[in-house]
C-alpha atoms as one frame of an Amber mdcrd trajectory, in Angstrom:
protein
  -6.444  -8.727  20.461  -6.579  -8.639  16.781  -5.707  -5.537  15.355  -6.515
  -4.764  11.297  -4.051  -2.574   9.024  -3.760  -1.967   5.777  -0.852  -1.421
   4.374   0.364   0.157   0.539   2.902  -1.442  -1.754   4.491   0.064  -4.584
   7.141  -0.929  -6.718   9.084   1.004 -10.139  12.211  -1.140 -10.726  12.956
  -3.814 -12.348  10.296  -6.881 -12.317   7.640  -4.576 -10.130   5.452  -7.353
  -9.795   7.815 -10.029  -8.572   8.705  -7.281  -5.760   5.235  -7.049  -5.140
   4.962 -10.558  -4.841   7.689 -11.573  -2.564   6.602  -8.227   0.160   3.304
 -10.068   0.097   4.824 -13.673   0.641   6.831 -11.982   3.562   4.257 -10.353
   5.344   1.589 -13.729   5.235   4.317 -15.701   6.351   5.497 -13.604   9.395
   3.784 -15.721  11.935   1.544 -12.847  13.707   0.209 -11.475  10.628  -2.230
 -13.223   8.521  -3.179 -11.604   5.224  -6.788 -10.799   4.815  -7.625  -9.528
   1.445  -5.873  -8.449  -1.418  -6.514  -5.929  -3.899  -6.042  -5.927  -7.643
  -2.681  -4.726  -8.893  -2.698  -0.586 -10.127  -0.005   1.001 -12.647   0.658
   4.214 -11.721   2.192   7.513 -12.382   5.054   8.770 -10.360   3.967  11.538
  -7.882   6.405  13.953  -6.663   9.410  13.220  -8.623   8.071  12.273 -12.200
  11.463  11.688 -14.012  10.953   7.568 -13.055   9.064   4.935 -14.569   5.479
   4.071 -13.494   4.663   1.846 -10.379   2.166  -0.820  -9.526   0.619  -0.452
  -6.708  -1.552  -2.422  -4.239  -2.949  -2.534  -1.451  -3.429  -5.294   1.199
  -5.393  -5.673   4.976  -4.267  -7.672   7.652  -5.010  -9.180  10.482  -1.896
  -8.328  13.578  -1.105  -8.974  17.215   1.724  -6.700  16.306   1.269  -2.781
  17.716   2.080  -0.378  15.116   5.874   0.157  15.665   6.722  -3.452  15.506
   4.320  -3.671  12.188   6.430  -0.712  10.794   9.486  -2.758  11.677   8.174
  -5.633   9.858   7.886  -3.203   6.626  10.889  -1.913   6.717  12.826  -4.911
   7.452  11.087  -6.399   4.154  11.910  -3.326   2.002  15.992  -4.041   3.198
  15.778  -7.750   2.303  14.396  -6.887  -1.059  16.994  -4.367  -1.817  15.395
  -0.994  -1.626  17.847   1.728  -1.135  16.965   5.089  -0.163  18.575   7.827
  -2.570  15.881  10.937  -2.473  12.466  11.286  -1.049   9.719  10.095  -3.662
  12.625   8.531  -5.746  12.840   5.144  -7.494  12.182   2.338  -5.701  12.435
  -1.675  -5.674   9.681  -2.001  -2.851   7.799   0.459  -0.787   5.642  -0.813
   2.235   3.629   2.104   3.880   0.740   1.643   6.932  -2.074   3.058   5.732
  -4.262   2.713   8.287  -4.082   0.356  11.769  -7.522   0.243  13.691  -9.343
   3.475  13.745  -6.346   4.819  15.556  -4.429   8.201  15.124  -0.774   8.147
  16.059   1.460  10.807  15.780   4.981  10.072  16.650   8.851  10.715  15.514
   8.595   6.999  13.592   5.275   6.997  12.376   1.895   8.292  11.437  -1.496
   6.496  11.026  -3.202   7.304   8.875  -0.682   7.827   6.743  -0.096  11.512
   6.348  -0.340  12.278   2.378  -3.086   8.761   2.030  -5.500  11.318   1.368
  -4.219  13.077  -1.681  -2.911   9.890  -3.492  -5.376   8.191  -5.888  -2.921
   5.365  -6.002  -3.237   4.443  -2.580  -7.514   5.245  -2.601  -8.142   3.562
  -5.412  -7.049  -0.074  -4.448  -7.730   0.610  -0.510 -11.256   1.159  -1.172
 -11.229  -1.912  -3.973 -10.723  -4.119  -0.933 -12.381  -2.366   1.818 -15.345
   0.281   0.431 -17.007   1.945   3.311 -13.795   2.642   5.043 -13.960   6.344
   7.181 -10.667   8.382   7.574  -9.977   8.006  11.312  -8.491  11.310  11.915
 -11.363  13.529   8.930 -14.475  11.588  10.001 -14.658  11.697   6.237 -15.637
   8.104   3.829 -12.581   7.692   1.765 -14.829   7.384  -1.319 -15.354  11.087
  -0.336 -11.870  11.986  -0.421 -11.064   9.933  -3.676 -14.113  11.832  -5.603
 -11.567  15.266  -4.582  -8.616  14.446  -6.039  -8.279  15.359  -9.530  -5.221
  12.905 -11.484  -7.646   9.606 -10.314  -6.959   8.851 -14.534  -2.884   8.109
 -13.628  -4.214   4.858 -12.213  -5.316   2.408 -13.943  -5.943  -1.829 -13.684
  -2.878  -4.181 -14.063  -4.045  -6.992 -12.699  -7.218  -7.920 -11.136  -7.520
  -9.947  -8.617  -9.959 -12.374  -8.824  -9.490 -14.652  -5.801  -6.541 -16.537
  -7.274  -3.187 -16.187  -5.981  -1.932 -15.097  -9.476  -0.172 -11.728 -10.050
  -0.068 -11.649 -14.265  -0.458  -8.638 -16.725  -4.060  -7.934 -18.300  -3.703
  -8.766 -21.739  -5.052  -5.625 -23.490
């Protein structure tokens, strides 16, 4: 059975959107996940520890026979071949792969959480999640995520990089 996740990507070191690029090339080449849609690229503010430089952020659905521990494998495998090292939580990062959401499932364990636990309070995950898939409901709330984002008060620390425009092109908006 086909099972549909979406998973968050965030980058704040050096060329963000090549790291963003190559996480994406990973994942839609692993041969049980197929990439379904894309969403436009976000820059963001740090949350949490604000002494970094901004992110970009996306977000991206798939299509899996993987169950949910083998997917978070899968992310975590690509954040070690890209480089990412872990100094401090909400630090600097090269690449950051986080499950969002897989199915309409709720799983609490010591290696993982669907939905993600903080998804909720983070415009920069919202934002491009509902770009790509609008009438989504938060599994565990019962809630529409459009909902949610309408709550959260620092939506203005995201903003457009790069839209995506059906074209497998990741460039900066010229202003």
């Amino acid at each position: 059975m086909k099972n549909i996740a979406y998973i968050s990507l965030g980058s704040n070191i050096g060329d963000r959107k090549t790291y963003l690029e190559e996480a994406v090339d990973i994942l839609s080449s692993h041969g049980d996940i197929e990439i379904t849609s894309v969403s436009s690229i976000y820059e963001t503010d740090p949350v949490g520890y604000t002494e970094q430089g901004k992110f970009l952020n996306m977000v991206v659905e798939i299509s899996t026979d993987l169950n949910p521990e083998v997917l978070l494998h899968q992310c975590l495998q690509i954040e070690e071949d890209l480089g990412r090292k872990r100094q401090f939580k909400w630090g600097p990062r090269i690449i950051d792969l986080d499950i969002l959401l897989y199915n309409d499932e709720n799983i609490e364990s010591e290696i993982l959480q669907i939905p993600h636990p903080r998804m909720q309070e983070r415009a920069f995950v919202l934002i491009p999640l509902l770009e790509i898939a609008p009438s989504l409901m938060h599994p565990k709330f019962k809630a529409p995520f459009i909902d949610i984002l309408d709550d959260i008060p620092d939506k203005e620390g995201v903003r457009l990089w790069k839209q995506i425009n059906g074209e497998d092109a990741f460039v900066h908006l010229e202003n």
